[in-house]
C-alpha positions in Angstrom: 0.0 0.0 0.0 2.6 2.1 0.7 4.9 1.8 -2.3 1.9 2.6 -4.6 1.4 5.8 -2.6 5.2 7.2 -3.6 4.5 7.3 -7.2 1.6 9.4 -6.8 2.9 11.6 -4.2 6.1 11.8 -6.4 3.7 12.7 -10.0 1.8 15.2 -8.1 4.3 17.2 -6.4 6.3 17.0 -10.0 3.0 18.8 -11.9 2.6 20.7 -8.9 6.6 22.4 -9.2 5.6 22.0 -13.5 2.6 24.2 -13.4 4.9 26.6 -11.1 7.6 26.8 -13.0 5.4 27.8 -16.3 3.4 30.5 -14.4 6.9 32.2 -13.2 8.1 31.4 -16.8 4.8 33.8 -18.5 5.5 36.4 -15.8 9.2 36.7 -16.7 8.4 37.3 -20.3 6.1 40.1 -19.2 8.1 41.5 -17.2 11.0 41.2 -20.0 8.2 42.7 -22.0 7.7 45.7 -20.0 11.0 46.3 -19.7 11.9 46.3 -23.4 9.0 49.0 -23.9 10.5 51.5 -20.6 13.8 51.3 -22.3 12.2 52.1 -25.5 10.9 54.9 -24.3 13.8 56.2 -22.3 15.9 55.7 -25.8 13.2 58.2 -27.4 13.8 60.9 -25.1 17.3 60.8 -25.3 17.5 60.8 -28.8 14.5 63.8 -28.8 17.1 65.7 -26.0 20.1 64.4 -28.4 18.6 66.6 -31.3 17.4 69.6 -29.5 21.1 70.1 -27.8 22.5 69.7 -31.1 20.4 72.3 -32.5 21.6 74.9 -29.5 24.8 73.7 -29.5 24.8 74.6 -33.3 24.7 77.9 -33.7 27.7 78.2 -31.2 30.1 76.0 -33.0 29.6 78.3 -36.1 30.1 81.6 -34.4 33.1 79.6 -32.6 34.3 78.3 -36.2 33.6 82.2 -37.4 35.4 83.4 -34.5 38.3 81.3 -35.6 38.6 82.2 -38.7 38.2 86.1 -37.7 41.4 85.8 -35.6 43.4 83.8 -38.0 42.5 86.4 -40.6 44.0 89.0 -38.3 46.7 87.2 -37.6 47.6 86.9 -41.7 46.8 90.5 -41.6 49.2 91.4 -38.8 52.1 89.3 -39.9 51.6 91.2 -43.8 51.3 94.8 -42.3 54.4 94.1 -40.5 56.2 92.8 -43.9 54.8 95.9 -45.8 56.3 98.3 -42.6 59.8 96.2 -42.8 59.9 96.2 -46.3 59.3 100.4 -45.9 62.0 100.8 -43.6 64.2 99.7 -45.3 
């Protein structure tokens, strides 16, 4: 009697743990699920705040790259008034 008990005892508890291990198994995909949409989300925004700093930041590297340019003219401008002056004092 007792050794036909086991078995049963044994198959139950096994289905038992089974059906357990599915139910966890569906939650973890909707949690993965979730997960995958937040961080979908969050990569949006950054690439939304990635594009509005660019167009600030913009503007500013073209007045710096103007700014530049600016000085190196009056640098070329410096160096060829002072070549003018020593060529005109001599």
């Amino acid at each position: 009697m007792q050794s036909d008990i086991l078995p049963i005892i044994l198959t139950v508890a096994v289905s038992i743990l089974t059906l357990m291990m599915v139910v966890v198994g569906i939650y973890v995909v909707q949690v993965l699920m979730r997960v995958k949409k937040t961080l979908d989300r969050v990569n949006m925004t950054i690439d939304v705040a990635e594009e509005k700093l660019n167009a600030i930041v913009s503007p500013f590297q073209s007045l710096m790259g103007m700014s530049t340019s600016i000085g190196s003219g009056l640098k070329v401008f410096e160096s060829f008034s002072r070549w003018l002056n020593r060529k005109h004092d001599l």
